[in-house]
C-alpha positions in Angstrom: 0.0 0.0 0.0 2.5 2.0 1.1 5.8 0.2 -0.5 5.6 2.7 -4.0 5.2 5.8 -2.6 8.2 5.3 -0.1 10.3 4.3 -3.4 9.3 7.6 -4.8 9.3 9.2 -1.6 13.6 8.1 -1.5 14.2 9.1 -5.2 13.0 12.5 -4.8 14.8 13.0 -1.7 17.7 11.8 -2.9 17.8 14.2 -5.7 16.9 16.9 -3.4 19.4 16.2 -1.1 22.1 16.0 -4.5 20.9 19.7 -5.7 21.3 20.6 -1.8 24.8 19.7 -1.1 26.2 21.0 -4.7 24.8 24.3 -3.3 26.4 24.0 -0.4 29.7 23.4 -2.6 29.1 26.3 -4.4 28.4 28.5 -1.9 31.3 27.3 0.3 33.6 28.1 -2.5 32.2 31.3 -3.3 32.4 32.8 0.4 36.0 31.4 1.0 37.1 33.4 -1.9 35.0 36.6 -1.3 35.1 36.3 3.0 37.3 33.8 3.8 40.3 36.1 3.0 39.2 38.9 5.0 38.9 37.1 8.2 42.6 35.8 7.8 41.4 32.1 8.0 44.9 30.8 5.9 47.5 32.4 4.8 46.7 32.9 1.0 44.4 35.1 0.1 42.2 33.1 -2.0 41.7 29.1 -3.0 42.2 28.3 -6.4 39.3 29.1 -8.8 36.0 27.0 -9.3 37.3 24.9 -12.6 40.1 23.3 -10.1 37.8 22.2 -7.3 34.4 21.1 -9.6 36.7 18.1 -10.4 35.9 16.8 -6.9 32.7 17.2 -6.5 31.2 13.8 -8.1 33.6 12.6 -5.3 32.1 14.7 -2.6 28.7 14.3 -3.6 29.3 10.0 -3.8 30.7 10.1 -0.2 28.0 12.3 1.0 25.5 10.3 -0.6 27.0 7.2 1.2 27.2 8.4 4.3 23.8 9.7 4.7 22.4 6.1 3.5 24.6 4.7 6.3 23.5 6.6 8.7 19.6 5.7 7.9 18.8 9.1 6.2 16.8 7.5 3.7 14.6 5.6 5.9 10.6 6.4 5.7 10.0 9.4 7.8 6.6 8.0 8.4 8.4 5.5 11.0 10.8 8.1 12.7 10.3 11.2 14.7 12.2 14.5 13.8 15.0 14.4 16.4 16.0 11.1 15.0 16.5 12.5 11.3 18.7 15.3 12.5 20.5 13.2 14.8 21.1 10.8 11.3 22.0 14.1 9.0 24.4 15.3 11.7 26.3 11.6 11.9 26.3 11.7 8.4 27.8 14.9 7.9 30.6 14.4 10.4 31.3 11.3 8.6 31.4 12.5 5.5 33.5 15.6 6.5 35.7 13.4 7.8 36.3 10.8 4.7 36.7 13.9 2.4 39.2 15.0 4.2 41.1 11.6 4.4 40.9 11.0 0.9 42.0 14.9 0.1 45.0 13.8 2.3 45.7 10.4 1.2 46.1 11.7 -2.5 47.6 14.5 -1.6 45.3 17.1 -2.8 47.6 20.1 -1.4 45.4 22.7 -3.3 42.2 21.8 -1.0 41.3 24.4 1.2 40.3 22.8 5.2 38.1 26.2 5.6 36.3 25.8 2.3 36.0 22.0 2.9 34.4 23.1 6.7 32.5 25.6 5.1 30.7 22.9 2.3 29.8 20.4 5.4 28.6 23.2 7.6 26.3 24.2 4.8 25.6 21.0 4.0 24.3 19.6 6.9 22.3 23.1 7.4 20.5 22.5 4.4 19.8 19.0 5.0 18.3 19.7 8.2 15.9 22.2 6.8 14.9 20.4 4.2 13.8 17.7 6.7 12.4 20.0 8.9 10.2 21.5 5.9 8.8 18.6 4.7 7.7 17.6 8.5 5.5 20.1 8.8 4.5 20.1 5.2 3.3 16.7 5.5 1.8 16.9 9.0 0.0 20.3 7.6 -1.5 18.5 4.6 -2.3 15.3 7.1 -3.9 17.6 9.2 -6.1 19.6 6.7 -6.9 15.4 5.4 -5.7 15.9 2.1 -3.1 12.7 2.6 -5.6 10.6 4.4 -6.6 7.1 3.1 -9.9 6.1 4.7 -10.1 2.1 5.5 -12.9 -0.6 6.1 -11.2 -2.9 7.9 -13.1 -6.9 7.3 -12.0 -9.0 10.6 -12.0 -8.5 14.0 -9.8 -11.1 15.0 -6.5 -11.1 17.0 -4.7 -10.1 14.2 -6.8 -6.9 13.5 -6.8 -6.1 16.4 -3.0 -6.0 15.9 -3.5 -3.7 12.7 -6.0 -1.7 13.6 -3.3 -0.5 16.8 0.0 -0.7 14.5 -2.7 2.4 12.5 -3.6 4.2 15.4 0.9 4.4 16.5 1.6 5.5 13.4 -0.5 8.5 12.7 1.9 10.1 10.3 1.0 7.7 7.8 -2.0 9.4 6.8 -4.4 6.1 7.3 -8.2 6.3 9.1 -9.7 2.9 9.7 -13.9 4.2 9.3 -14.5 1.2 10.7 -14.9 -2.7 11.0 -17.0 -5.6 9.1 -17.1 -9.1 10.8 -19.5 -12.3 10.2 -20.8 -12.0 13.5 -24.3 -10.0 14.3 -23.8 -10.1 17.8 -21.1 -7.6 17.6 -21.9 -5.1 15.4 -21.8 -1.6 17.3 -19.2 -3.1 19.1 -16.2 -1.5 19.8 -12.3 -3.6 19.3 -9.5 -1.1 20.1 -11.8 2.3 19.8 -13.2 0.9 16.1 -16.7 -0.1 15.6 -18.0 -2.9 14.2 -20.6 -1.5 11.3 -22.0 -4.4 10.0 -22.0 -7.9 8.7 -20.2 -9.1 5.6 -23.6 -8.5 3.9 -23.5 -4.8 4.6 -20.6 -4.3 2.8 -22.1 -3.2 -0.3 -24.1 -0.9 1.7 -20.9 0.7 3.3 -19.2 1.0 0.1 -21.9 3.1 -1.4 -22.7 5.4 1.8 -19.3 6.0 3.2 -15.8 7.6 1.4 -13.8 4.3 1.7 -10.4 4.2 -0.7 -9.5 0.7 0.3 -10.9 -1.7 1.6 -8.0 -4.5 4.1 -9.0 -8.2 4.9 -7.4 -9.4 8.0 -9.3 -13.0 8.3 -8.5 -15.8 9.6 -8.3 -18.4 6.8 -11.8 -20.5 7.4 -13.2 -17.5 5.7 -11.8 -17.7 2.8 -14.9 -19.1 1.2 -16.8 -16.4 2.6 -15.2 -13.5 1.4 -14.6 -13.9 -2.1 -18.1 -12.6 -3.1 -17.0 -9.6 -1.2 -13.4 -9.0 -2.4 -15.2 -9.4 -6.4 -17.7 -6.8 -5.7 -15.1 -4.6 -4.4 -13.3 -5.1 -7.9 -16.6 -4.4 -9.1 -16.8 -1.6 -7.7 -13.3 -0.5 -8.6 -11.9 -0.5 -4.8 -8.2 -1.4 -4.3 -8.6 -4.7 -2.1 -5.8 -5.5 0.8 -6.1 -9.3 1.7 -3.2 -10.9 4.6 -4.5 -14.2 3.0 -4.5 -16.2 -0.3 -5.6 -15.3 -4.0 -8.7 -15.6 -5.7 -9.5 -15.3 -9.2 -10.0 -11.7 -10.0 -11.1 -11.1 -13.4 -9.3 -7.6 -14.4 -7.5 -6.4 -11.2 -4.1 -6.8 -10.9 -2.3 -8.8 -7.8 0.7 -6.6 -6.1 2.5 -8.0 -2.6 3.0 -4.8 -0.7 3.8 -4.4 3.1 2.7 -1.6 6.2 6.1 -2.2 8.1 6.6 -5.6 7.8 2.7 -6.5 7.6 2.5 -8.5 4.9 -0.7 -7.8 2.2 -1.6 -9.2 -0.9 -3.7 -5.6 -3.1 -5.5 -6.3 -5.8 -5.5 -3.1 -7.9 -8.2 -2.0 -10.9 -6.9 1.1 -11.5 -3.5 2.3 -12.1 -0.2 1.6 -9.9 2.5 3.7 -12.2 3.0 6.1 -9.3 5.1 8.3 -11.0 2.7 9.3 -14.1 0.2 10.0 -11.5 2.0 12.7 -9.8 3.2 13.4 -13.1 -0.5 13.8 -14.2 -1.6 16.1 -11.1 1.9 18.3 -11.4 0.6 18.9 -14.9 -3.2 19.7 -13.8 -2.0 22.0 -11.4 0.6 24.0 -13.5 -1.9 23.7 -16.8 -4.8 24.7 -14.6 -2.7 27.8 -13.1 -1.4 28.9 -16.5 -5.1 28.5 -18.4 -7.2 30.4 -15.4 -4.2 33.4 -15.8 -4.6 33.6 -19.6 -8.4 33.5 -19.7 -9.6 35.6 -16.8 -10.3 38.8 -19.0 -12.1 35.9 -21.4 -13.9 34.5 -18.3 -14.9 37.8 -17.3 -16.5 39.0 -20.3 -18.3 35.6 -19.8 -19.3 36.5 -16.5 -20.9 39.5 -17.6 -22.8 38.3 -20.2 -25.0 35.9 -18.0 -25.2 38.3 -15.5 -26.8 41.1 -17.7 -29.1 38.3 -20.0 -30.8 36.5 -17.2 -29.7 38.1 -13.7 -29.1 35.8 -11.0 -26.2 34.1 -10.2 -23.1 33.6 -12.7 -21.7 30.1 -11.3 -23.5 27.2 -11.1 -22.7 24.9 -8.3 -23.6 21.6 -7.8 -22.2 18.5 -5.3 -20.9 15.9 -7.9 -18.9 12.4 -6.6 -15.3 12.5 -7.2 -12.6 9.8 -6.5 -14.0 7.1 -4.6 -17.2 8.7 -3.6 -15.5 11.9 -2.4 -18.6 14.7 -2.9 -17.3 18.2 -4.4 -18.7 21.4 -5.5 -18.2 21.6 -9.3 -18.1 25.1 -10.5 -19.6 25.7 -14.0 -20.6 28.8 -15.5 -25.0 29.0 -15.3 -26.6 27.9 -18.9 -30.1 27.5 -17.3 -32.7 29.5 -15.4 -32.3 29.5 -11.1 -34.8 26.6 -10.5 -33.6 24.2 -13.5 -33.0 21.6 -10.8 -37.3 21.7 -9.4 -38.0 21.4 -13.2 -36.2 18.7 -13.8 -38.7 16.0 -13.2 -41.3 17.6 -15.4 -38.8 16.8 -18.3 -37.7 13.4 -17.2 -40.3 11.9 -20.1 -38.0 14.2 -22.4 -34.6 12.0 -21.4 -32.8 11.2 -24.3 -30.2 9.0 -22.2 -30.7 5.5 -21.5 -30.2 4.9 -17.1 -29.9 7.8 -14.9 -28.3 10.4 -16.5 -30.2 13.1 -18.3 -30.0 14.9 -21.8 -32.3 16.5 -23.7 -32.3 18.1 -27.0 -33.7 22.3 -26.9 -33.9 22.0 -23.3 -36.1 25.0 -22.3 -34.5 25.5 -19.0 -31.4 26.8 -21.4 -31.0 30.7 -20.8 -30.2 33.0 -23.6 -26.5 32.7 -24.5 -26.4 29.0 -23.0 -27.2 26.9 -25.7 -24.1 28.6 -27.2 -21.9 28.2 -23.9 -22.9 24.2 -23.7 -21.9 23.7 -27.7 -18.1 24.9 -27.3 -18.2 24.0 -23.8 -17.5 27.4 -22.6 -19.7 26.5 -19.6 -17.1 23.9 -18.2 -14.1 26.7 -18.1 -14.5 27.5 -13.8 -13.9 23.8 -13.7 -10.1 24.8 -14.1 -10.9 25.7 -10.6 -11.9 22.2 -9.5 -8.7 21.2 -11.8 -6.4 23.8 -9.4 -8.1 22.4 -6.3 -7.1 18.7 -7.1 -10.8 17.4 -7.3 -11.1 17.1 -11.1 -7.8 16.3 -13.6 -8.2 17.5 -17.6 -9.0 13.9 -17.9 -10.9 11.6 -16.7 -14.4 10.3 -16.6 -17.2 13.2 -16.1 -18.5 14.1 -12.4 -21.3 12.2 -11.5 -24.5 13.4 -9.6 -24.6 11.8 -6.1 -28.4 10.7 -6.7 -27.0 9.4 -10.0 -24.7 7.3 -8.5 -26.7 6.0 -6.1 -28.8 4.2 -9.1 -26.0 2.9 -10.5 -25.7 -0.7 -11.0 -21.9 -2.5 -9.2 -20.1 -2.7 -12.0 -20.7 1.0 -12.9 -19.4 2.4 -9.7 -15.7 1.7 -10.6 -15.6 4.6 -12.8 -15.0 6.7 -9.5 -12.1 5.1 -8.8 -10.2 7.7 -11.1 -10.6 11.5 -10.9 -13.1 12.7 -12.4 -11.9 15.4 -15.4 -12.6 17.7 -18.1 -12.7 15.4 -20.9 -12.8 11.5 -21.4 -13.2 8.9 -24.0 -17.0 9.5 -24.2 -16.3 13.3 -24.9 -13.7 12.2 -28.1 -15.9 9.5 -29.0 -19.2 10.5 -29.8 -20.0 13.3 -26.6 -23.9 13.6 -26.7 -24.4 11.1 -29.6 -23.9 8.3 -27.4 -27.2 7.8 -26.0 -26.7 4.7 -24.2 -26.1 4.9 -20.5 -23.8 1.6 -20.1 -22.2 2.5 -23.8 -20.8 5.6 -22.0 -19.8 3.5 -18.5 -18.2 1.1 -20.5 -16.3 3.6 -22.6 -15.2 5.1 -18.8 -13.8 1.6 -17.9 -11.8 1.2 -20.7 -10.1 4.5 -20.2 -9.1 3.3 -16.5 -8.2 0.2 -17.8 -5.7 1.2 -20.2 -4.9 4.9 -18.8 -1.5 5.9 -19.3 0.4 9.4 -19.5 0.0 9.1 -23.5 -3.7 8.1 -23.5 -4.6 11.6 -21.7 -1.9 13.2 -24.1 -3.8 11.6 -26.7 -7.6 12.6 -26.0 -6.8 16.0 -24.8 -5.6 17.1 -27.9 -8.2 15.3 -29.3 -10.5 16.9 -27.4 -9.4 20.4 -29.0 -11.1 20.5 -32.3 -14.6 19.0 -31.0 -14.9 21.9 -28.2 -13.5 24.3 -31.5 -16.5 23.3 -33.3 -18.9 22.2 -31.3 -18.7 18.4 -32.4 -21.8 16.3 -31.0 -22.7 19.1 -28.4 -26.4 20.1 -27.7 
């Protein structure tokens, strides 16, 4: 669960910590030759120039890099308290303070200045400790606001949940909340097992998965159940939840089985959705900078946009509505208003009108359409303040479209896994047919096989894709 973000977690840091120290050597150098000489610390006046002492620092930066493995820099912070880490960075940068200056001396580098060298570890191990400081209370900020937290149903209340639901509640920093426990027993749901309660019965979980924001669901069973739970584990794929099971496989049809560990807790996941860890946060670096960039170049656009509903029908300019994001997660979606104040009482009047199969509705010359709307919906000008939603990290540019919450709730099991991706802008059903596609399950399916087979590329592919329909209006209403 946790194994692939600490890899990425290590890589990151160590390229931070590489950028960090070859500052450090840079600035070291730089005040030696511009301060150094003032305060009389040798008897030259200056060290020899940059181009002589960049030879060394692939050497520096190697023993540096070794040190600070040594000395357990690299290990998941999630598992270690602050004093620790500094303690770790300051070990390491003796030691590595002291092997540079060994090896200077064993190969009888006469042109290394000590001062300089003393100045590089000093600033070294000042930037380290910062930069471990900083990302502590960047991550316990975030943790605290819930923007890191993974929400659990735990299924088992044996000994050996017990064990995991306390190894959870020591280790807050890892950003996990168990919501609470399943078990076979009715005699003890409501009951409480180490400060958890039990919510239902194996039976219930369907129930739970559709009224509560659960992101994964973790069996901890003894193994005589293993012929009860497979219904459950399947409708969890179903359903598109990433499944956590301490016992043996079953015979998924489309998810994919990864061993993965919580400190040495050993779990077999079954995934539906995609695992490449570093194209996601590729994906939601690029929604955030792309989002930034468009909402700065169209705001005198958007304005003018503004202003035009405001003076044609009064009332409000933004249309706001709660829509399910990833995993159930209800949002406000921002859209600019195309129809009049009370389109949402009028809706059931129309419902006869429905041009879409299942619970979604369309209709052609919808007369709840305000004057400039019908215009707005065709080039999708109505969707722009979802840039908004993109900057806030509850939509992507792509992805399957926000649902209604009373939409989902008449969805059918297998329909439900299209929230386990954020939701976005555009999607296969936009580039394949938009409004055309008047089947309800033609659209899910079309949804499923863009989380099946999403990659970096794919979104590459249909967002530019996506650029001449909303251009001309193609298949809009």
């Amino acid at each position: 669960m946790l194994k692939e973000h600490q890899a990425v977690y290590t890589r990151v840091l160590i390229i931070a910590d590489l950028l960090l120290i070859t500052s450090a050597f840079l600035l070291g150098h730089y005040l030696r030759n511009h301060w150094g000489f003032l305060l009389e610390f040798e008897s030259v006046s200056r060290t020899y120039p940059l181009s002589k002492y960049i030879t060394l620092l692939p050497y520096m930066l190697a023993i540096w890099m070794i040190t600070l493995a040594a000395a357990g820099a690299y290990q998941p912070l999630r598992v270690q308290n602050l004093l620790v880490v500094l303690l770790d960075i300051t070990r390491a940068a003796l030691m590595a303070t002291l092997l540079f200056g060994s090896l200077a001396y064993l190969l009888k580098l006469q042109y290394v200045s000590r001062i300089m060298v003393s100045m590089v570890s000093f600033f070294a191990w000042s930037f380290l400790c910062v930069e471990r400081v900083v990302m502590f209370q960047i991550l316990r900020s975030l943790r605290k606001k819930g923007f890191l937290t993974r929400y659990l149903l735990l299924i088992g209340t044996g000994s050996r949940a017990a064990s995991f639901i306390k190894m959870v509640h020591n280790h807050p920093e890892w950003g996990l909340k168990i919501v609470g426990l399943v078990d076979e027993d009715p005699r003890l749901k409501w009951q409480t097992i180490e400060g958890q309660k039990v919510l239902g019965l194996l039976s219930d979980i369907p129930h739970l998965l559709e009224e509560l924001v659960i992101d994964e669901v973790v069996f901890v069973v003894p193994r005589g159940w293993l012929g009860k739970i497979e219904d459950s584990i399947l409708y969890c794929e179903q359903l598109g939840k990433r499944v956590s099971i301490a016992v043996d496989l079953f015979n998924v049809k489309f998810a994919k089985a990864v061993q993965r560990e919580i400190h040495h807790f050993p779990l077999l996941t079954f995934e539906t959705t995609s695992d490449h860890l570093w194209q996601l946060i590729v994906k939601r670096v690029l929604d955030t900078v792309l989002s930034a960039v468009a909402i700065a170049v169209l705001l005198p656009f958007l304005a003018i946009v503004a202003l035009l509903i405001k003076f044609s029908s009064g009332g409000p300019i933004l249309f706001k509505q709660a829509r399910c994001g990833l995993n159930g997660r209800i949002f406000t979606v921002y859209k600019f208003r195309t129809m009049v104040v009370d389109a949402e009482k009028k809706l059931e009047a129309l419902r006869q009108h429905n041009e879409m199969s299942g619970p979604a509705f369309k209709m052609t010359n919808d007369p709840r359409i305000i004057k400039y709307g019908k215009w707005m919906r065709k080039f999708s000008i109505d969707e722009l303040p979802q840039l908004f939603n993109i900057l806030e990290g509850n939509m992507s540019f792509v992805g399957p479209r926000p649902p209604i919450p009373a939409e989902v709730k008449r969805y059918e099991p297998w329909q439900r896994r299209r929230l386990s991706m954020r939701p976005g802008l555009t999607c296969l059903w936009q580039v394949q047919g938009r409004n055309k596609i008047v089947k309800f399950d033609e659209w899910m399916k079309l949804d499923l096989e863009y989380i099946d087979n999403w990659s970096l590329w794919l979104d590459l592919r249909l967002f530019l894709q996506t650029i001449p329909i909303v251009i001309f209006g193609i298949g809009a209403k």
